[in-house]
Every structure is written in structure tokens, then in C-alpha cells.
C-alpha positions as CSV (number, residue, x, y, z in Angstrom):
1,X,172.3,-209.1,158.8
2,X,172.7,-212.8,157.7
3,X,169.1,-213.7,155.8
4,X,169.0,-217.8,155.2
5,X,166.1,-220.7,154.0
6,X,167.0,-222.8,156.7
7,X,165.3,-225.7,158.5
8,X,165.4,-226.6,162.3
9,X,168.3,-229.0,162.3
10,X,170.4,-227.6,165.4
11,X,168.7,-225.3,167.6
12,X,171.4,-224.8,170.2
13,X,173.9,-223.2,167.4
14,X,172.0,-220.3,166.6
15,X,168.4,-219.1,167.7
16,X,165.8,-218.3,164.8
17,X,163.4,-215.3,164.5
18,X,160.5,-216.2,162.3
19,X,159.4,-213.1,159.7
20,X,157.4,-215.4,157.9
21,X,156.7,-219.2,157.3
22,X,159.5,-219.0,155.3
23,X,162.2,-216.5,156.2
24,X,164.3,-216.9,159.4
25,X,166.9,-214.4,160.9
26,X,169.8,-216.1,162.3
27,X,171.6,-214.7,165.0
28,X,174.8,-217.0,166.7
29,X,175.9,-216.5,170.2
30,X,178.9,-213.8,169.2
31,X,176.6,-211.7,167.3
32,X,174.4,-211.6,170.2
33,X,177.3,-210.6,172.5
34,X,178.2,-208.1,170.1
35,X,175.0,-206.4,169.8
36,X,174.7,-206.6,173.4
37,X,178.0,-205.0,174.0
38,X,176.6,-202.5,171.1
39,X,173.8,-201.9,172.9
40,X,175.4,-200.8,176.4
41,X,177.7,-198.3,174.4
42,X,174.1,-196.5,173.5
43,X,174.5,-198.2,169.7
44,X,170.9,-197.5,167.9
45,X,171.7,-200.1,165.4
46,X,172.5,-203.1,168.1
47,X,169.0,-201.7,169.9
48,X,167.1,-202.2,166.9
49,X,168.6,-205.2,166.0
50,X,167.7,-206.7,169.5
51,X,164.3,-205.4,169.4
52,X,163.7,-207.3,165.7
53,X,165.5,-211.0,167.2
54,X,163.2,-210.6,170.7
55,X,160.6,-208.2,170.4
56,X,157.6,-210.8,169.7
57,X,158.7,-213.1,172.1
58,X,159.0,-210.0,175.2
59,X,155.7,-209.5,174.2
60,X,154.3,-212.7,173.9
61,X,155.5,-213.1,177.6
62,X,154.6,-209.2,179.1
63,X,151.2,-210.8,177.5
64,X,151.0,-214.1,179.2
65,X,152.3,-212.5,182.7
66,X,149.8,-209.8,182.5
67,X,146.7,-211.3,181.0
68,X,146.1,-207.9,178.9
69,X,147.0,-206.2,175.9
70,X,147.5,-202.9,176.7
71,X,149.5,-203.8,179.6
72,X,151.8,-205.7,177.9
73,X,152.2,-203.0,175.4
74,X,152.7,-200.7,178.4
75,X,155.5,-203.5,179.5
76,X,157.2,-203.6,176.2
77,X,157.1,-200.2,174.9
């Protein structure tokens, strides 16, 4: 996993994952079809991975669509 200070210069080369005001995961496009690839040969690592990069934002959405907590956890989870 690639950890780097960066600032918003080029979104469309690589999509960030804010941990903290301060720290953002970069992932590019191969690494995503990698863990993608990883993730259909049953790869717990490439899973994982995924659910750090998207997790929040699959939530954030399950949340919007449903209007309700708990059934966006029941979406997600």
C-alpha cells in the first residue's frame, strides 16, 4: 500500500481515500484492476483492500438511497 501527503492536483490519475485531514491512500487504475481481478479469484487481501478505498463512500450512498441507518448498514454489511 502506497501511503502519500498529497494535494488535489489531478483527480483523474488516481482516486483518493481520505483517513484523515491529512493522510490520503492512493489507489491508480491498475491497482484497482488488480485488486479487482484479486478479488474474483476469492483474494482476502484484494477484499479488504477494496472495502478500505470504497467502504465510506458505499455507505454514504446505501445511506442517502435508504434514508436510514440501519438499513444502510444492512446494505453494506
Amino acid at each position: 500500500m502506497r501511503v502519500k501527503r498529497i494535494e488535489k492536483k489531478n483527480p483523474s490519475l488516481c482516486k483518493p481515500f481520505a483517513l484523515s485531514p491529512h493522510l490520503i491512500i492512493m489507489t491508480s487504475p491498475e491497482e484497482e484492476q488488480k485488486l479487482i481481478q484479486g478479488l474474483s479469484q476469492g483474494d482476502p487481501g484484494s477484499y479488504d483492500r477494496l472495502v478500505d478505498l470504497y467502504g465510506k463512500k458505499i455507505f454514504r450512498l446505501a445511506l442517502q438511497l435508504s434514508g436510514e441507518r440501519f438499513d444502510a448498514e444492512d446494505i453494506v454489511l
